[in-house]
C-alpha positions in Angstrom: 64.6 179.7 122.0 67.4 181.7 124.3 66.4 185.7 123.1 70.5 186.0 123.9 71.3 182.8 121.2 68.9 184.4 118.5 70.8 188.1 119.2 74.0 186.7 118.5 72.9 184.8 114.9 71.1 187.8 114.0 75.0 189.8 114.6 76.8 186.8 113.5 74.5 187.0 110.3 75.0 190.9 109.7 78.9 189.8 110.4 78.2 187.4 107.5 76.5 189.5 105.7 79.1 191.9 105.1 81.6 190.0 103.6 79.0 188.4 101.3 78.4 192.0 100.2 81.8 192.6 99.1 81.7 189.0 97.3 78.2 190.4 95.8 79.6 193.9 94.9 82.7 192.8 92.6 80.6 190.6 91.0 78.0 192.5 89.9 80.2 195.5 89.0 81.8 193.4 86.2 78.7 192.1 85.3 77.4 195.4 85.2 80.3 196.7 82.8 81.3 193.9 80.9 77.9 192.2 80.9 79.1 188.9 81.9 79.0 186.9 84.8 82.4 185.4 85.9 81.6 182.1 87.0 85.0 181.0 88.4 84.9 184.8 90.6 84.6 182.8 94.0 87.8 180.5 92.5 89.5 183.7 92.4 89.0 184.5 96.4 90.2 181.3 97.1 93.5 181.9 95.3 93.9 185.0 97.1 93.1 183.1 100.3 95.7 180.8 99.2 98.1 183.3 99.2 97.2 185.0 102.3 98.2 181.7 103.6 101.4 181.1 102.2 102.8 184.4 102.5 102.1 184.4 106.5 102.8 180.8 107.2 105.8 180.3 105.1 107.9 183.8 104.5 106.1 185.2 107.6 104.7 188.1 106.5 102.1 190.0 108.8 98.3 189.2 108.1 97.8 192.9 106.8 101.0 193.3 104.5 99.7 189.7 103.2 96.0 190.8 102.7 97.1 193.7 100.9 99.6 191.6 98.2 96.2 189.3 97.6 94.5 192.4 96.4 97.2 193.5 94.0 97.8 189.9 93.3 94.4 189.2 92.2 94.0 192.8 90.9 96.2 191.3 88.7 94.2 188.0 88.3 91.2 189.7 87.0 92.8 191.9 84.5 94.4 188.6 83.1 91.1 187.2 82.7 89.9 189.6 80.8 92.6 190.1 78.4 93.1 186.7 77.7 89.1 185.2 78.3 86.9 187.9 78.2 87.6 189.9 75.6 88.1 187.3 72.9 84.4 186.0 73.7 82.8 189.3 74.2 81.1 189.5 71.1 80.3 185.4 71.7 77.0 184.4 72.1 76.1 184.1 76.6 76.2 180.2 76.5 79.6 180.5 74.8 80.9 183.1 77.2 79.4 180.5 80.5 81.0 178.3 79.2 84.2 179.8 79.3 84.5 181.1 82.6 82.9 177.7 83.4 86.0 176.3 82.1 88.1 178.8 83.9 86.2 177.3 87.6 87.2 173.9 86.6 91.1 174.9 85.7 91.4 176.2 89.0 89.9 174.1 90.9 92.5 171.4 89.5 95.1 173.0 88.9 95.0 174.2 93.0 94.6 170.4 93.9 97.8 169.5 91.6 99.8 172.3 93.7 98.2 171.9 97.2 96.2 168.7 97.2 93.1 169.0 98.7 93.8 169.5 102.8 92.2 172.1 104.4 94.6 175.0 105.4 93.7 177.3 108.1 96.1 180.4 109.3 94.8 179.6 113.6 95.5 183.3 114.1 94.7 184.2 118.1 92.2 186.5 117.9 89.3 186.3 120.3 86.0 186.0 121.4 84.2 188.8 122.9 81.6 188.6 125.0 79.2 191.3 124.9 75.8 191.2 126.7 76.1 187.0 127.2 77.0 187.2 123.4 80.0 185.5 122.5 80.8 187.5 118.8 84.2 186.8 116.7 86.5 189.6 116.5 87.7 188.3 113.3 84.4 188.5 112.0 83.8 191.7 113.8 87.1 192.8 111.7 86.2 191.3 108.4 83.0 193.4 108.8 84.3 196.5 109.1 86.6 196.4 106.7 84.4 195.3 104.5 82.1 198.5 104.9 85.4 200.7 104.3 86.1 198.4 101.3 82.2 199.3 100.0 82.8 203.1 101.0 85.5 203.3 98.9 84.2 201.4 95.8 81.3 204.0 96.2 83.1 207.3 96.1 85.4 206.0 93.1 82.2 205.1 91.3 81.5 208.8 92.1 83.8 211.1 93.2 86.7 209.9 90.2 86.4 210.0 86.3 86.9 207.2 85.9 84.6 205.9 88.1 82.0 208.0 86.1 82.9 206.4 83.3 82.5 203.0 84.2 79.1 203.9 85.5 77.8 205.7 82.3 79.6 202.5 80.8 77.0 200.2 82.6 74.2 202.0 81.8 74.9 202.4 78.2 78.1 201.0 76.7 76.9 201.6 72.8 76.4 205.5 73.7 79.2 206.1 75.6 81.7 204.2 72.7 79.8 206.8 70.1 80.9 209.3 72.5 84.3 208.6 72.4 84.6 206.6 75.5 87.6 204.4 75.8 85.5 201.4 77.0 88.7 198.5 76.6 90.5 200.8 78.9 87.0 200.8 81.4 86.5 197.0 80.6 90.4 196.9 82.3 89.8 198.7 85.1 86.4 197.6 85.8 88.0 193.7 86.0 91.0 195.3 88.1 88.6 196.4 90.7 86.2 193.3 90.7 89.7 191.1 90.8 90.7 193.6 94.1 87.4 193.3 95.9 87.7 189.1 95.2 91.8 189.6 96.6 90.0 191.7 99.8 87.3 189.3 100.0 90.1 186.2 100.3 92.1 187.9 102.6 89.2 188.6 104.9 87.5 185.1 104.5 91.2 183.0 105.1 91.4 184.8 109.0 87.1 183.1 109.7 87.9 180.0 107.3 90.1 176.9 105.9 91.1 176.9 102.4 90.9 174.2 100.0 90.5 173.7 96.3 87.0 173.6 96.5 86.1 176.7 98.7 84.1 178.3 96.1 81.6 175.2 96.2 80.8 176.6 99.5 80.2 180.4 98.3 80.5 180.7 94.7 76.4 179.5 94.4 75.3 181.7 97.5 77.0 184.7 95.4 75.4 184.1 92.5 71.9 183.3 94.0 72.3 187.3 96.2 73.5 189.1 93.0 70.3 187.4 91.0 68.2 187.9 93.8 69.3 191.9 94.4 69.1 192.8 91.1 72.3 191.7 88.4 74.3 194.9 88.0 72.3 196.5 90.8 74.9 197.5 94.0 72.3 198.2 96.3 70.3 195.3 95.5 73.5 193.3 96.2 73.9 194.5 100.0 70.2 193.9 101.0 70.1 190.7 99.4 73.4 189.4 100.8 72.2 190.7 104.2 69.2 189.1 103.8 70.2 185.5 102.6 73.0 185.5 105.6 70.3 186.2 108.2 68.3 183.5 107.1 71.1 181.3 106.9 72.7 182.4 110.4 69.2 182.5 112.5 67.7 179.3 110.5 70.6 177.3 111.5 70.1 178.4 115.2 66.3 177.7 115.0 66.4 174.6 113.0 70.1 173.3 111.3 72.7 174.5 109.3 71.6 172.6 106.1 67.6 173.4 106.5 68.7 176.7 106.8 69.7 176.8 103.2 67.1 174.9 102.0 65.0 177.7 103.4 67.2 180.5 101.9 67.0 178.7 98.5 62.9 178.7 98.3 63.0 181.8 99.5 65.3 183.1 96.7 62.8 181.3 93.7 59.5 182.5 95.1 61.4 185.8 94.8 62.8 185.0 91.3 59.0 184.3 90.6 57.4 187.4 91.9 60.3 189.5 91.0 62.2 187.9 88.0 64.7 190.8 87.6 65.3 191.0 91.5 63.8 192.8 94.4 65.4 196.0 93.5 65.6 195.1 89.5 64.7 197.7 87.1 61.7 196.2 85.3 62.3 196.4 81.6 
């Protein structure tokens, strides 16, 4: 193989990576806090994707002014989840509480086909292709990265330069304690789903300017999310960023080496002999 083509995946994966990072962080922080896994998060992206699209290609409004409103917009989103899913289940048994955000996936995912059919909507923004050392890299991809690293700085120093931030962290590590303590944890549950629903808005408005958008864009990444955060560790940040680093490189330099499907493949028996040998992830605190 061309060393210059296997450079490039391996870039084009960390590229990947990052965005599947962010995906991977506001997951696992609600999981974390709330101690449930939103299935339908991914559905969330692709409504803020949705209206990333609609707000440039129909009122006209500049990419950046549009990425921001799916933040707040979804912001928004997860906070309504909560108050009107989550929190009447949280006491539910887990198959109960799947099958409620299950639920949610499927209401989305139909009720987006009823208002936008199921064409694939792309915003063809002009940005371009740089060549750098006979690589040819995407400077949206380049763009998504970065601000995708800004987006995990700041998550970071919330969780630990703000009160509440503390909060939601002593929150995850021991919600019973902290409630004894007089912890306000409804008011932490809120804010915790605020931020996941922001980093899912961010995450939209980064993936619309690399990808189309359809009804059924979380079939793409709503598994490959779930399989990093399991792999690095539910609940575990850090575990989330290797992990999605890892499962993009195999994906980005498998499908140079072999395809794009048998890269998968590989990426999938890769994350169950892991899930064997580590059953709490590879940075999983053993119980």
């Amino acid at each position: 193989m061309d060393p210059i083509l296997i450079a490039e995946a391996a870039i084009n994966g960390i590229l990947l990576g990052g965005v599947l990072a962010l995906l991977a962080l506001g997951l696992n922080l609600i999981f974390g806090v709330v101690d449930i896994v939103w299935i339908a998060y991914v559905e969330l992206v692709m409504l803020g994707m949705y209206a990333v699209y609609w707000l440039v290609t129909t009122y006209a409004w500049p990419v950046w002014l549009a990425g921001a409103a799916s933040v707040v917009l979804v912001a928004v989103l997860g906070v309504l989840v909560h108050l009107l899913i989550i929190s009447p289940i949280l006491s539910s048994p887990p198959v109960n509480q799947l099958l409620a955000t299950g639920g949610l996936l499927f209401f989305l995912q139909s009720f987006a086909t009823f208002l936008w059919a199921t064409d694939h909507r792309s915003l063809r923004l002009a940005l371009p292709i740089l060549d750098v050392f006979g690589m040819f890299l995407s400077f949206a991809r380049l763009l998504a990265f970065a601000v995708s690293l800004l987006a995990m700085l700041g998550l970071y120093l919330f969780l630990t330069r703000t009160y509440i931030g503390t909060a939601i962290r002593a929150v995850s590590q021991d919600r019973e304690a902290m409630a004894l303590m007089g912890v306000d944890t409804r008011t932490v549950y809120l804010v915790t789903s605020a931020v996941g629903g922001a980093m899912a808005g961010l995450a939209g408005a980064l993936l619309i300017i690399q990808y189309s958008v359809h009804p059924h864009f979380g079939a793409a990444f709503g598994p490959l999310t779930f399989m990093i955060c399991v792999l690095g560790g539910l609940g575990n940040m850090f575990g989330a960023v290797v992990a999605s680093l890892l499962m993009s490189e195999v994906i980005s330099i498998g499908g140079i080496i072999t395809s794009t499907e048998m890269a998968y493949v590989v990426a999938f028996v890769i994350f169950i002999v892991a899930i064997f040998v580590r059953p709490e992830g590879i940075l999983g605190r053993r119980e």
